[in-house]
N, C-alpha and C positions, 0 to 999 in steps of 0.2 A: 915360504912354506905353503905346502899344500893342503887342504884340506885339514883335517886333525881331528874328524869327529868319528869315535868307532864303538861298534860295540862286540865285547865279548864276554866270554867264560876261560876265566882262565885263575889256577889256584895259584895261591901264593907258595905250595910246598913242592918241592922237586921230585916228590917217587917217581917212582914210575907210571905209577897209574894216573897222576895229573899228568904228568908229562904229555902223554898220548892223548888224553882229553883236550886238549889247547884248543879251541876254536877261536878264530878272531878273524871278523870281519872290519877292514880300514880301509881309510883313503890315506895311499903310500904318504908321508911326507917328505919333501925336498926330492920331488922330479927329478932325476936328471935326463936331459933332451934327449942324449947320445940313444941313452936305455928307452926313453919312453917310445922313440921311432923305430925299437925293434918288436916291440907285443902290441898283440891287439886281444881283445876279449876269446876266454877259452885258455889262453896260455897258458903253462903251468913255469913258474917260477923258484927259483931256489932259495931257502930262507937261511942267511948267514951271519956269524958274528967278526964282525971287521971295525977292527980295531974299538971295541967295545959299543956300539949299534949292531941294533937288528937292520940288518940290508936284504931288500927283497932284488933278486940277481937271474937275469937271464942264463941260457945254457952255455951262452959264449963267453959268461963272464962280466957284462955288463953290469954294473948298479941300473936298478931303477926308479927305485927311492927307499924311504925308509920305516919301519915301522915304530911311533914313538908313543903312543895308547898307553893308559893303565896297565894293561898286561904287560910289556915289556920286561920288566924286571924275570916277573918270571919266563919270558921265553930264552934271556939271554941263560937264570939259572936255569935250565933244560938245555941249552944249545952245549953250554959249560960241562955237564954231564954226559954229551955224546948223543942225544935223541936230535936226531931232523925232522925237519919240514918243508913242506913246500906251500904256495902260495898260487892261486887258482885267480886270473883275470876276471873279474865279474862285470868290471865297466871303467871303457876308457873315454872321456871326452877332454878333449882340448891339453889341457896340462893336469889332468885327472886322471888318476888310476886309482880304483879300489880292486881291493883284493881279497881274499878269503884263504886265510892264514890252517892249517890243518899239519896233524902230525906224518910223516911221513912214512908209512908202511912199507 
């Protein structure tokens, strides 16, 4: 596991209006290689629920790792409801990616 220390704002109730507030800043956990040698910083990322994890996912479909922070509960209950996100590169070294988690307009 990678990293695991994040910080965000993220509410524990599902309106709407948390929903789109979601901010979350993490270091993805559980790398995966395949994913992590297609992004570099800048990328924008797809944020999905697969098979109950939040998985932060290239355009082609790849995992790249996952987001498992305090927030999670509530992104999956926002994902559950229909609201997206995406996930903004903010720094990759070595087997490191953090990200910056945001509602998807």
């Amino acid at each position: 596991m990678c990293g695991g220390s994040s910080s965000s704002y993220a509410s524990t109730s599902t309106s709407d209006e948390n929903c789109e507030d979601v901010h979350v800043k993490e270091k993805l956990s559980s790398p995966q290689p395949r994913g992590m040698t297609e992004v570099e910083e800048g990328d924008i990322l797809a944020i999905d629920l697969v098979e109950g994890s939040v998985k932060a996912v290239t355009e082609g479909g790849l995992t790249v790792g996952s987001i498992t922070g305090p927030e999670t509960a509530n992104l999956k209950d926002c994902l559950r409801s229909g609201h997206e996100y995406e996930a903004e590169v903010v720094s990759k070294e070595g087997g490191s990616c953090e990200v910056v988690v945001t509602y998807d307009r």
